[in-house]
PADRENVO-145277 format. One record per residue (C-alpha): residue number from 1; residue in three letters; x, y, z. Coordinates in Angstrom, 3 decimals. Example, Ala and Ser with C-alpha at 12.3 -4.5 7.8 and 13.67 -1.06 7.14 Angstrom:
BEGIN
+-----+-----+----------+----------+----------+
|   i |  aa |     east |    north |       up |
+-----+-----+----------+----------+----------+
|   1 | ALA |   12.300 |   -4.500 |    7.800 |
|   2 | SER |   13.670 |   -1.060 |    7.140 |
+-----+-----+----------+----------+----------+
This chain:
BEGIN
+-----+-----+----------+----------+----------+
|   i |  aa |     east |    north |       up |
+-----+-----+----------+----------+----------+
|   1 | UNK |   11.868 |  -32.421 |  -22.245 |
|   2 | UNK |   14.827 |  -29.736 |  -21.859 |
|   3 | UNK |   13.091 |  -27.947 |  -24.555 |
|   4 | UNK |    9.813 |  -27.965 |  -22.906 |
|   5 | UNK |   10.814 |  -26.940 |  -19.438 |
|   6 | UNK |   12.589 |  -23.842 |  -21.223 |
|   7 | UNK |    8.934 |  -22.839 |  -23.024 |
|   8 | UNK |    7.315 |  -23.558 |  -19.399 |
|   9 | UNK |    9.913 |  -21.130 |  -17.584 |
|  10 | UNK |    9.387 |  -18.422 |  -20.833 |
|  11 | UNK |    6.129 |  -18.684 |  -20.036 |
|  12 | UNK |    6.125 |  -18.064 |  -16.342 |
|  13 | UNK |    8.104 |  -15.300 |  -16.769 |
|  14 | UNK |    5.964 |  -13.821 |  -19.215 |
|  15 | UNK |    2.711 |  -14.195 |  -17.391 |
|  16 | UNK |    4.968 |  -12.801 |  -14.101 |
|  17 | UNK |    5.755 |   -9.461 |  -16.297 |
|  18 | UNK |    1.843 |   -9.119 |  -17.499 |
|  19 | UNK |    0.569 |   -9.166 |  -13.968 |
|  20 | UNK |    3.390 |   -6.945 |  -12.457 |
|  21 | UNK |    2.677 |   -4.732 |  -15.173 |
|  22 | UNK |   -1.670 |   -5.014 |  -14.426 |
|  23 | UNK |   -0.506 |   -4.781 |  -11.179 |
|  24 | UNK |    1.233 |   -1.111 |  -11.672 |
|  25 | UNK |   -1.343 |   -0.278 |  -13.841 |
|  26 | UNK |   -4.170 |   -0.813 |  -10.979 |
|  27 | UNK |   -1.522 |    0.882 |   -8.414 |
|  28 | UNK |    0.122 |    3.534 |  -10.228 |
|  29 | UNK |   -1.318 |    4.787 |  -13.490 |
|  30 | UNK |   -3.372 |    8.114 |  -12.720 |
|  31 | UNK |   -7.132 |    8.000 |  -13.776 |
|  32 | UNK |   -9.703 |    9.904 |  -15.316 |
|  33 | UNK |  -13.044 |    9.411 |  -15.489 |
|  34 | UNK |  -15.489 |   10.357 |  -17.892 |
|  35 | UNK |  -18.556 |   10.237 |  -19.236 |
|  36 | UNK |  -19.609 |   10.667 |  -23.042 |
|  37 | UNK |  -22.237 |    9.461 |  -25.645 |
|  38 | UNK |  -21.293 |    8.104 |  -28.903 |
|  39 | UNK |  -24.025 |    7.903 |  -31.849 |
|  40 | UNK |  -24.073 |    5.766 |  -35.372 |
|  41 | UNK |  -26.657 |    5.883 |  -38.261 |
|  42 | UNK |  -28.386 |    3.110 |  -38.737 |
|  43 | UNK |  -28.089 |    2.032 |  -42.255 |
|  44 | UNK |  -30.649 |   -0.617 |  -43.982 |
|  45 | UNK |  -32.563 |   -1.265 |  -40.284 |
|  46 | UNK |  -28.880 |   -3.316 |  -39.173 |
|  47 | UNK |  -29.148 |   -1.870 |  -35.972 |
|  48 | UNK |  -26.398 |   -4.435 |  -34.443 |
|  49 | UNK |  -23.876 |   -2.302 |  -36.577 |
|  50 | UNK |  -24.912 |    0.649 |  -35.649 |
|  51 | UNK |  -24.826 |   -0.057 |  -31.502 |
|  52 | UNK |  -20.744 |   -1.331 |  -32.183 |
|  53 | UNK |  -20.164 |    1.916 |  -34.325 |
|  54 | UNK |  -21.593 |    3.834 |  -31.502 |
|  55 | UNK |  -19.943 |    1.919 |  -28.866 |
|  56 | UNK |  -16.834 |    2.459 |  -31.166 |
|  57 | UNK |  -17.539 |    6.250 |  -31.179 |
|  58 | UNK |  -17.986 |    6.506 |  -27.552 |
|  59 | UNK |  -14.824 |    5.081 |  -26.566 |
|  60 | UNK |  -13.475 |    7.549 |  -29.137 |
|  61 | UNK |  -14.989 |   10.636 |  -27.228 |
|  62 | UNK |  -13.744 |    9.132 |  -24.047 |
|  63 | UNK |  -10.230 |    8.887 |  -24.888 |
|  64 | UNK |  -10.484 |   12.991 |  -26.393 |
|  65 | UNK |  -12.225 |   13.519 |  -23.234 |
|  66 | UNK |   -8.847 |   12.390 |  -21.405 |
|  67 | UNK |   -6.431 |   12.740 |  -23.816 |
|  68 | UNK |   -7.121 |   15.749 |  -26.208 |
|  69 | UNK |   -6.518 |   18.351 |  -23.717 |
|  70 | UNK |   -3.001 |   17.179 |  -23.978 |
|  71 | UNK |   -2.669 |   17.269 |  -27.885 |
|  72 | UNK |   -1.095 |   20.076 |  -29.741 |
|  73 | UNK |   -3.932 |   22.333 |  -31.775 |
|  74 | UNK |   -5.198 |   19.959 |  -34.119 |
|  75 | UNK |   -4.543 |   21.815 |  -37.445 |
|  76 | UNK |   -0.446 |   20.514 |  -36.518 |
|  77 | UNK |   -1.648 |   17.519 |  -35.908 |
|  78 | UNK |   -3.654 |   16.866 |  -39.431 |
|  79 | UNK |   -0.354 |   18.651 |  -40.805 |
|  80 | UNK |    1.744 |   16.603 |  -39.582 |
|  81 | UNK |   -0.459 |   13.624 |  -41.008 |
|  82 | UNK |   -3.442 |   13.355 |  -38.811 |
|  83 | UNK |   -1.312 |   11.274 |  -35.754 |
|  84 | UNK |   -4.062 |   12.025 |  -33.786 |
|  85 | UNK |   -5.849 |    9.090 |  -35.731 |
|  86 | UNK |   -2.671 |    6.686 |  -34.925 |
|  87 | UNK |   -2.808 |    7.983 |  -30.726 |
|  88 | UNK |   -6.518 |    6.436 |  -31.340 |
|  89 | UNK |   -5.678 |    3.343 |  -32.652 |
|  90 | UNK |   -3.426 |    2.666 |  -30.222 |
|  91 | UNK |   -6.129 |    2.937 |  -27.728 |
|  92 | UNK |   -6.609 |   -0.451 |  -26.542 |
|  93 | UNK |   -4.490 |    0.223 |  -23.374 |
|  94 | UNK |   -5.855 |    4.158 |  -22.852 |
|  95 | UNK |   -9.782 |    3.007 |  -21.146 |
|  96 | UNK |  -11.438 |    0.674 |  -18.461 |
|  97 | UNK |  -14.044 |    0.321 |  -16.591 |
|  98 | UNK |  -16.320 |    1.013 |  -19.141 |
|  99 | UNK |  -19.898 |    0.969 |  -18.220 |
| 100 | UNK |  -23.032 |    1.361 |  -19.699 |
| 101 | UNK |  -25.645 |    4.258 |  -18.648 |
| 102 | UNK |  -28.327 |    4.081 |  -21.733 |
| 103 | UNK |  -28.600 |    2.813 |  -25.121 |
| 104 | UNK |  -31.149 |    3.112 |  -27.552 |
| 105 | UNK |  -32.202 |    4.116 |  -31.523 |
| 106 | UNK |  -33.649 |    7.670 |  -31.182 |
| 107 | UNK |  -35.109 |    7.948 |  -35.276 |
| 108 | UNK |  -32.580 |    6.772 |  -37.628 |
| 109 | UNK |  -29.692 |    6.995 |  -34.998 |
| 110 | UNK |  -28.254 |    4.554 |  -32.309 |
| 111 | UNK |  -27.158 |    6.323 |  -29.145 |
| 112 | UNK |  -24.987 |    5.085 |  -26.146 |
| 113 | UNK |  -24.125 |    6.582 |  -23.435 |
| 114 | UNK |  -21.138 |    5.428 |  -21.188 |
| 115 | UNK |  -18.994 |    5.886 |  -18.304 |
| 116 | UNK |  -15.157 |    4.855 |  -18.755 |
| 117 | UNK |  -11.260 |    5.662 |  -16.650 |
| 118 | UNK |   -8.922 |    7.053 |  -18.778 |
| 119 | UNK |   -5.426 |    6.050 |  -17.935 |
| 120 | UNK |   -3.129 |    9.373 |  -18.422 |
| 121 | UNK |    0.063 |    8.181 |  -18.090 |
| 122 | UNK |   -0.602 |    5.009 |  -20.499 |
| 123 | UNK |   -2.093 |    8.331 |  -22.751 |
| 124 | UNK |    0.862 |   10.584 |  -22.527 |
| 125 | UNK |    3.796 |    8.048 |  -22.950 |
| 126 | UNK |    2.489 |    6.990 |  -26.263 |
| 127 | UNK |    1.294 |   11.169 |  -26.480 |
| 128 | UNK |    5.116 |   11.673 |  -26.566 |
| 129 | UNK |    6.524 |    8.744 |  -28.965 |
| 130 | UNK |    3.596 |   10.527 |  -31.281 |
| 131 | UNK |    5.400 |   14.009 |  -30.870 |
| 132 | UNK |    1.934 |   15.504 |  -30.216 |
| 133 | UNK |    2.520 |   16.476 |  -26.857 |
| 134 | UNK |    1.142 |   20.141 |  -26.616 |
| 135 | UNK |    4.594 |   22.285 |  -26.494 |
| 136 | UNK |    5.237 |   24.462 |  -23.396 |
| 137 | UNK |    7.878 |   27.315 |  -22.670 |
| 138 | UNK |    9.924 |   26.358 |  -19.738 |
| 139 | UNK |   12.293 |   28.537 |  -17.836 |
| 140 | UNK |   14.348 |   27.397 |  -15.080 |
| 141 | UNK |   16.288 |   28.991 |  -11.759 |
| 142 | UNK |   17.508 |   27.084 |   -9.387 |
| 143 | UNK |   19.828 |   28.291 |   -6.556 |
| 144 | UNK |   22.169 |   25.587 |   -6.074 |
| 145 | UNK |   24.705 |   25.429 |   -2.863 |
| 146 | UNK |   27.048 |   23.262 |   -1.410 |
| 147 | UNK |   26.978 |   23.091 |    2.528 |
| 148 | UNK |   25.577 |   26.705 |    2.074 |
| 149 | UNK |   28.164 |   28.064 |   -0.255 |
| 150 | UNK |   26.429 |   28.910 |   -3.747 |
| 151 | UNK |   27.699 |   26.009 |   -6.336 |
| 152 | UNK |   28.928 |   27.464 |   -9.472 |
| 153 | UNK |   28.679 |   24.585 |  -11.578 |
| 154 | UNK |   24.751 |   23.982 |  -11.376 |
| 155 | UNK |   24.584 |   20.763 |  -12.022 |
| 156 | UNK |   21.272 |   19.733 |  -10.968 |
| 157 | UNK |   19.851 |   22.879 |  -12.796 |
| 158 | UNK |   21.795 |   21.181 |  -16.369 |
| 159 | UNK |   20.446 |   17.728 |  -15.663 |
| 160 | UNK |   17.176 |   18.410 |  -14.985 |
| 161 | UNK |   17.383 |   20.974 |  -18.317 |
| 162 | UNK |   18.693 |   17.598 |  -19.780 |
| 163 | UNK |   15.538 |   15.591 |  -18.694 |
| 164 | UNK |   12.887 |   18.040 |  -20.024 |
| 165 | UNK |   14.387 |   19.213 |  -23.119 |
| 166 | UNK |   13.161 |   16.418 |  -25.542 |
| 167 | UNK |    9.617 |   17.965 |  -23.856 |
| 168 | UNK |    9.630 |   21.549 |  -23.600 |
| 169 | UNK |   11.037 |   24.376 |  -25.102 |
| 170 | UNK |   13.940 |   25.658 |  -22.710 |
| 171 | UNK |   14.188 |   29.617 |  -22.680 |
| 172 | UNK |   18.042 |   30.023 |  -23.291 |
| 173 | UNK |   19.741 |   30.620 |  -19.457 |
| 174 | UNK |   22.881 |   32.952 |  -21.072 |
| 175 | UNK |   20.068 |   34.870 |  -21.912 |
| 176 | UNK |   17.665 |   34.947 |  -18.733 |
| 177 | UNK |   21.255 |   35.896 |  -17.339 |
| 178 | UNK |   22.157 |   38.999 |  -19.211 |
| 179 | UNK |   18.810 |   40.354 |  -19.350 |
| 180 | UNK |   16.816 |   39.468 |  -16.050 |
| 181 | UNK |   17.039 |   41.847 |  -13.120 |
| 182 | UNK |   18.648 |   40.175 |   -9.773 |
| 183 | UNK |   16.384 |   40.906 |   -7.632 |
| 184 | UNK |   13.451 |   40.004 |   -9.300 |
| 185 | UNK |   15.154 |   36.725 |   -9.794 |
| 186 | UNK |   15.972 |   36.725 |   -5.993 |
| 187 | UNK |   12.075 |   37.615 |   -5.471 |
| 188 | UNK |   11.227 |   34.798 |   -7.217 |
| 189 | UNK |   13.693 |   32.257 |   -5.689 |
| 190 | UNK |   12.116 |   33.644 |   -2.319 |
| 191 | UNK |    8.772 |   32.329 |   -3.574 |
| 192 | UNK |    7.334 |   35.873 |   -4.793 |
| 193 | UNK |    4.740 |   34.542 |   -7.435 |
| 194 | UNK |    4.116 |   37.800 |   -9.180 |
| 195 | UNK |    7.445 |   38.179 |   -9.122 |
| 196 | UNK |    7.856 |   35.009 |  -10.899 |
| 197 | UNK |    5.407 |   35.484 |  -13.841 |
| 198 | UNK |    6.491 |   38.326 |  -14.542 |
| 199 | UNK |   10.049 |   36.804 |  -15.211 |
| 200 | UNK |    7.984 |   34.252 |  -17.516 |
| 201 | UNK |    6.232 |   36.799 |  -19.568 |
| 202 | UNK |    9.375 |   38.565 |  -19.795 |
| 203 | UNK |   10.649 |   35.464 |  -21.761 |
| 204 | UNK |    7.651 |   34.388 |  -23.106 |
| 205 | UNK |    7.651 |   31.091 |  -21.100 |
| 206 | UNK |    4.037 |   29.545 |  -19.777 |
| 207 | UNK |    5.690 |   27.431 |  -17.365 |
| 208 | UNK |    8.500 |   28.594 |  -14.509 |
| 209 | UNK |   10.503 |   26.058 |  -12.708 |
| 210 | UNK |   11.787 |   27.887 |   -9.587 |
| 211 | UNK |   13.629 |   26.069 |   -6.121 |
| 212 | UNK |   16.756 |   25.797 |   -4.290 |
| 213 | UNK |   19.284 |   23.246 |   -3.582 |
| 214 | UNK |   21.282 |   22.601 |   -0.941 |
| 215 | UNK |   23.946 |   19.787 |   -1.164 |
| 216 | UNK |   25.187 |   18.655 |    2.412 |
| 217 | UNK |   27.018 |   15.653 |    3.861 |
| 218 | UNK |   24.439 |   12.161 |    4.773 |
| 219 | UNK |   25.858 |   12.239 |    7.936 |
| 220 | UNK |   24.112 |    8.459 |    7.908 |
| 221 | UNK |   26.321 |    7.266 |    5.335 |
| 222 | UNK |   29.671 |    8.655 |    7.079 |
| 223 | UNK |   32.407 |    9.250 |    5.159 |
| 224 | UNK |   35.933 |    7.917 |    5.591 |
| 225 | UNK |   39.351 |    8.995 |    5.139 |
| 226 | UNK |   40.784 |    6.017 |    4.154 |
| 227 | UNK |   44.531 |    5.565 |    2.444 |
| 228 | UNK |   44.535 |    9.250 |    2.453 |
| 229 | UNK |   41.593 |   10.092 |    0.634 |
| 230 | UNK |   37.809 |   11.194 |    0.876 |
| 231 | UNK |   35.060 |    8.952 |    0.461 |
| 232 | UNK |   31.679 |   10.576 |    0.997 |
| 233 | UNK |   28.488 |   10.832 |    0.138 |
| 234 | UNK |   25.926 |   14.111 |    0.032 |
| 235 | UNK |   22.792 |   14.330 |   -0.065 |
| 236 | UNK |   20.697 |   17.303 |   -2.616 |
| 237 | UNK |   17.700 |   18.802 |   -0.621 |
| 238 | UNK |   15.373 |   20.385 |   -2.515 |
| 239 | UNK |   12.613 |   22.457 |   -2.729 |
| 240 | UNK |   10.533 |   23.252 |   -5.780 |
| 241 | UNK |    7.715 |   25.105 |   -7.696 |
| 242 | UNK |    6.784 |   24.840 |  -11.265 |
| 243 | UNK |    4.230 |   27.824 |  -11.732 |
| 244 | UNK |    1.727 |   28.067 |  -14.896 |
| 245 | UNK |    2.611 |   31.564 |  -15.411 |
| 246 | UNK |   -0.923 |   31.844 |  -17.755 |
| 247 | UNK |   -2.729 |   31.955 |  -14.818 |
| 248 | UNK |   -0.558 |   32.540 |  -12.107 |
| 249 | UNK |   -0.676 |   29.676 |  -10.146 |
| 250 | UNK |    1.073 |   26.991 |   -8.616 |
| 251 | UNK |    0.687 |   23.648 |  -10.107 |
| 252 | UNK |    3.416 |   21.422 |   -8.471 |
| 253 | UNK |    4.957 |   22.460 |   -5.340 |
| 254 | UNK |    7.835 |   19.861 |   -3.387 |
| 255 | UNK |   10.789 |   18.441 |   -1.696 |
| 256 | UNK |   13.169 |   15.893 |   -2.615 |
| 257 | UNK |   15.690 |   14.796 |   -0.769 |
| 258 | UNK |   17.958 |   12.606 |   -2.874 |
| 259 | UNK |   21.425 |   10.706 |   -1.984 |
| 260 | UNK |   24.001 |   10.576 |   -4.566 |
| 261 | UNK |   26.829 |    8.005 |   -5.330 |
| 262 | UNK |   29.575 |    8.054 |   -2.811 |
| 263 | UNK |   32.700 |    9.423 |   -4.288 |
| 264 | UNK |   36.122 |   10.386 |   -3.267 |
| 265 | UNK |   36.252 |   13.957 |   -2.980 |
| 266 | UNK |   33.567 |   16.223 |   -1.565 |
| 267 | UNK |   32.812 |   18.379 |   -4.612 |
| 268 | UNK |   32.109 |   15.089 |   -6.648 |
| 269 | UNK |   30.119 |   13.606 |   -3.916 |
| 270 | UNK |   27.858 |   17.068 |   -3.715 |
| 271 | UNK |   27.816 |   16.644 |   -7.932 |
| 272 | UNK |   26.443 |   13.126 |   -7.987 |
| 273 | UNK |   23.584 |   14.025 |   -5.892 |
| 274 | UNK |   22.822 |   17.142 |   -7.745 |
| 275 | UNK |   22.957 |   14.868 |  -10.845 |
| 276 | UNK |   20.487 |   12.428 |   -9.684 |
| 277 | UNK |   18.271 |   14.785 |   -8.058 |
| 278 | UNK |   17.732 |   16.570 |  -11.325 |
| 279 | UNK |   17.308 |   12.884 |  -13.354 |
| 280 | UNK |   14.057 |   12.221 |  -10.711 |
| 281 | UNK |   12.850 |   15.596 |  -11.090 |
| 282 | UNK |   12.955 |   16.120 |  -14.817 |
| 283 | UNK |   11.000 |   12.526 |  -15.062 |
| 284 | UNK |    8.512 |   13.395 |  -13.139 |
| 285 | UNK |    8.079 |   16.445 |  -13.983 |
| 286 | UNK |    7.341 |   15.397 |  -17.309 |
| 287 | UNK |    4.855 |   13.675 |  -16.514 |
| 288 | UNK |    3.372 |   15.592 |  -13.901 |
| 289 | UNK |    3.317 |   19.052 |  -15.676 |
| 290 | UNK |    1.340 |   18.335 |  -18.864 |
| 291 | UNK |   -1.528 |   16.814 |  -16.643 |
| 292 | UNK |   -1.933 |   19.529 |  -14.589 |
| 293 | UNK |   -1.726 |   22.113 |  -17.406 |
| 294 | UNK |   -4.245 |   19.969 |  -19.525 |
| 295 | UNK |   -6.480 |   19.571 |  -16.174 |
| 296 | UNK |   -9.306 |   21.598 |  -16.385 |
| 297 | UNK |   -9.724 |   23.949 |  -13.396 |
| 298 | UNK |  -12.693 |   23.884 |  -11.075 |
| 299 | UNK |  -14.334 |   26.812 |  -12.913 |
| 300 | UNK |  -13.503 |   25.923 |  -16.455 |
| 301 | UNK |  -10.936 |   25.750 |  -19.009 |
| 302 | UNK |   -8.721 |   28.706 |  -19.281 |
| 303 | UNK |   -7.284 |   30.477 |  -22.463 |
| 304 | UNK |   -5.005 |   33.529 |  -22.742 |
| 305 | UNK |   -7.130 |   35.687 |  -25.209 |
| 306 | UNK |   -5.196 |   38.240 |  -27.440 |
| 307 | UNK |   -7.503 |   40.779 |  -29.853 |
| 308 | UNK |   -5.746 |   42.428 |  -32.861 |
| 309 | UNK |   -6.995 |   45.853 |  -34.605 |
| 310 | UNK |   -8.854 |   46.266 |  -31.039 |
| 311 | UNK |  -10.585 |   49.722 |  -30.164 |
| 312 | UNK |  -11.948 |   50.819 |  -26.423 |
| 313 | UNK |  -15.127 |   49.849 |  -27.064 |
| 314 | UNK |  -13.484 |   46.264 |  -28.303 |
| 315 | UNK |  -13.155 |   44.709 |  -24.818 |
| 316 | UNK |  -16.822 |   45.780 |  -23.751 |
| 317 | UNK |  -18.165 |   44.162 |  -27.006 |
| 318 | UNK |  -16.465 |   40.951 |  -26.954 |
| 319 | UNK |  -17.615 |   40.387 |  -23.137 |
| 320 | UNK |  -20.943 |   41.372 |  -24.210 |
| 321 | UNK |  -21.011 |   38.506 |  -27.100 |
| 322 | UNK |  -18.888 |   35.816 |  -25.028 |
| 323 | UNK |  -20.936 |   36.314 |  -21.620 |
| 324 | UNK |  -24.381 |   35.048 |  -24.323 |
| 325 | UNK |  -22.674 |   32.076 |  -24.796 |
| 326 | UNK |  -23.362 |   28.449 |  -23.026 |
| 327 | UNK |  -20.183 |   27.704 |  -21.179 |
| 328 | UNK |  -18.977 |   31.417 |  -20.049 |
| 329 | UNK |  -17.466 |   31.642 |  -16.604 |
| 330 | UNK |  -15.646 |   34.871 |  -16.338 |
| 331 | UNK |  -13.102 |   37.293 |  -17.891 |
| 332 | UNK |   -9.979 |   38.987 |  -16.018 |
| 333 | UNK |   -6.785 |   40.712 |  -16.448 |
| 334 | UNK |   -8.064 |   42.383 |  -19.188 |
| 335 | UNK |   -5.543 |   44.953 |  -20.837 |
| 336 | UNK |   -5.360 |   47.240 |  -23.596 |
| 337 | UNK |   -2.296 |   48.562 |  -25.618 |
| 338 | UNK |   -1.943 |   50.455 |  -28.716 |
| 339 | UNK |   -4.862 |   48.571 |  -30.595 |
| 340 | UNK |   -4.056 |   45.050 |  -28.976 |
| 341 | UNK |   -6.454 |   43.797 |  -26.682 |
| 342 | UNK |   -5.183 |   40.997 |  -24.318 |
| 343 | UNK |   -7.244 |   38.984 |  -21.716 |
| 344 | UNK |   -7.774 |   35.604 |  -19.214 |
| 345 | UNK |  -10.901 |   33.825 |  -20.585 |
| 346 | UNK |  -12.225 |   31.087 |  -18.254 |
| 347 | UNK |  -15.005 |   29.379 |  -19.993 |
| 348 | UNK |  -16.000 |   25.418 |  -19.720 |
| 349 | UNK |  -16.040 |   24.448 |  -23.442 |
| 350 | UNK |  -12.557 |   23.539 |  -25.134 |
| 351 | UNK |  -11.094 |   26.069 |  -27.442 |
| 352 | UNK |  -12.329 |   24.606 |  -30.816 |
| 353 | UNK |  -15.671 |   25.064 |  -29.753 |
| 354 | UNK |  -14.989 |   28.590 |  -28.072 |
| 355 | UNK |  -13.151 |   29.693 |  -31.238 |
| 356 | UNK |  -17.111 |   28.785 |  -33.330 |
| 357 | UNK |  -18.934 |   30.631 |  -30.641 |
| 358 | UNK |  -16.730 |   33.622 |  -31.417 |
| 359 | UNK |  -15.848 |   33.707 |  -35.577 |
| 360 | UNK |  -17.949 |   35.870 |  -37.639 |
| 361 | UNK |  -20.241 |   37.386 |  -34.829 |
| 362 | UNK |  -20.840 |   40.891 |  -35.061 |
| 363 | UNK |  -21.496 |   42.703 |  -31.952 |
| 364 | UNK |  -21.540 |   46.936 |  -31.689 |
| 365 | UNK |  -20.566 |   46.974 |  -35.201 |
| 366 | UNK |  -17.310 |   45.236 |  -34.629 |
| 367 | UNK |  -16.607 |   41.549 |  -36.459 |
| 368 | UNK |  -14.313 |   38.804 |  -34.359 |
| 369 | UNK |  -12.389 |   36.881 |  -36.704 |
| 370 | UNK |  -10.345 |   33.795 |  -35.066 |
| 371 | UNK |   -7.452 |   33.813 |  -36.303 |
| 372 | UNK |   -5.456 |   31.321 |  -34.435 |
| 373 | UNK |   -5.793 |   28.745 |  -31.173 |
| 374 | UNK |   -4.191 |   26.328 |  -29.452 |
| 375 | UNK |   -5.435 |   24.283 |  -26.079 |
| 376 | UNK |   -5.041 |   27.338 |  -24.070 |
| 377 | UNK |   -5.087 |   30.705 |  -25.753 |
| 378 | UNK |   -7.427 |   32.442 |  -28.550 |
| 379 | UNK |   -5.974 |   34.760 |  -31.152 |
| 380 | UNK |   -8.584 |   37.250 |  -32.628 |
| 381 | UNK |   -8.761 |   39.679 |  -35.365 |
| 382 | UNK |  -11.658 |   42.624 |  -34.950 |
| 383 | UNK |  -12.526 |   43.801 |  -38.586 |
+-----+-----+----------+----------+----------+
């Protein structure tokens, strides 16, 4: 009987775990929904097989919808053994909400047509125990003070460094240091975007993390004097942008205000909330920042486009050929230097398809060769 009431209470607590957990699925886990047709051949008139392989398929196509914007280029992912297949099968987690919109054999095919939710942060967890989270460039500056006195030690700016490292690629600070200018570093701690990006491009960083700090005394929590000694706590305000320095635009913007551990001495009580500050920052920044540079923008997807062996007449014929093609929203910032070409594409299909559109055409006697993509920029060849 003592056994039994042990399995009943393992039980309980089990079933108590799997509905907090469907619980902060339903409440917490961003969504994105989708629509996409999957198709199967239908082999020897079993057409029953054929509907589940194009259900299968479907569900597929969903999951790419949601999830393959945030997957490095796929040639390093079939190099690195094709874990793009294992992110599928791990799928059964990644989609609800899956409904039906047509179904039918069209010849010797079976098509169906669904709606689904993709569930991005169920998607980029297991995106990052894969290691095929799309790599990003990050540089950081963060102007860190203690009851407005600058604080040397920048502890929040470490930490959250810390927190985002096993993500991103960190541009080296020693080095941002010796080579940036002040005051365009001041510009851009005043919230001067161009300013900013051009700090990024500088370093060759697609993302810039840029805020300030400013560690003061929770005048709430008091702080004593007891047996001779401090015992305080602070409080880290802060206030932050993380700027997609591709296209020059904001893509998370806010404040924290976060109280650290009481300690017994002020400096210590101003580094435990810098500490923790940059610990809840740097988690959800990870999260947050590969969404929104994976989201597709309201015109389209955008890719920084970069044409090798270029001429003048180079730019001209590449708009020519790319504004024929199904998709094509716009081209800017287009700039040419010593026989490099360089350019902001916005167009609505993904890159692989882009990159097909664009290989082998000839247009004004000049041939486009694709030489290299990822999920956001083109690399072209003109022979």
């Amino acid at each position: 009987m003592r056994n039994n009431s042990k399995l009943i209470s393992l039980l309980c607590l089990a079933l108590f775990v799997f509905a907090g957990s469907l619980y902060a699925q339903s409440d917490n886990i961003r969504v994105k929904s989708v629509t996409v047709e999957g198709v199967s051949y239908i082999e020897a008139g079993n057409t029953n097989l054929a509907r589940t392989l194009a259900m299968e398929d479907a569900k597929r196509k969903a999951i790419e919808a949601g999830a393959g914007i945030y997957v490095k280029s796929e040639s390093e992912v079939d190099a690195m053994g094709n874990l793009w297949e294992s992110l599928i099968s791990r799928s059964q987690g990644f989609i609800g909400n899956i409904a039906i919109l047509h179904e039918g054999p069209r010849g010797s095919e079976y098509f169906i047509k669904i709606s689904a939710d993709i569930y991005l942060d169920i998607v980029l967890e297991n995106l990052s125990e894969l290691d095929i989270l799309d790599d990003h460039k990050v540089m950081l500056f963060i102007d860190e003070r203690v009851s407005g006195t600058p604080f040397s030690a920048a502890t929040l700016e470490t930490e959250l460094m810390n927190q985002l490292i096993t993500n991103f690629i960190i541009v080296d600070r020693q080095q941002m240091d010796a080579v940036a200018a002040k005051n365009a570093v001041d510009q851009a701690l005043g919230g001067n975007l161009d300013a900013a990006v051009a700090l990024a491009n500088q370093f060759g960083a697609d993302t810039f993390i840029v805020g300030t700090s400013q560690a003061q005394e929770n005048t709430n929590m008091g702080a004593s004097m007891d047996l001779g000694g401090y015992m305080g706590t602070y409080d880290a305000i802060v206030q932050l942008k993380v700027i997609n320095a591709a296209t020059a635009r904001v893509i998370l913007a806010k404040n924290y205000q976060v109280t650290g551990k009481p300690a017994n001495s002020e400096t210590m009580a101003a580094s435990n909330a810098m500490m923790l500050a940059g610990q809840t920052i740097g988690k959800e920044i990870n999260i947050e920042v590969p969404k929104k540079w994976g989201a597709m923008s309201v015109d389209g997807y955008r890719y920084r486009v970069t044409v090798s062996n270029a001429t003048f007449a180079t730019g001209n014929n590449l708009e020519q050929l790319l504004a024929g093609t199904n998709g094509f929203v716009k081209i800017v910032n287009k700039q040419f230097n010593a026989g490099v070409l360089t350019f902001d594409l916005v167009h609505k299909m993904k890159a692989e398809t882009v990159c097909g559109l664009i290989d082998s055409k000839v247009v004004g006697g000049q041939t486009f060769q694709i030489t290299g993509y990822t999920n956001s920029s083109l690399d072209i060849k003109v022979r």
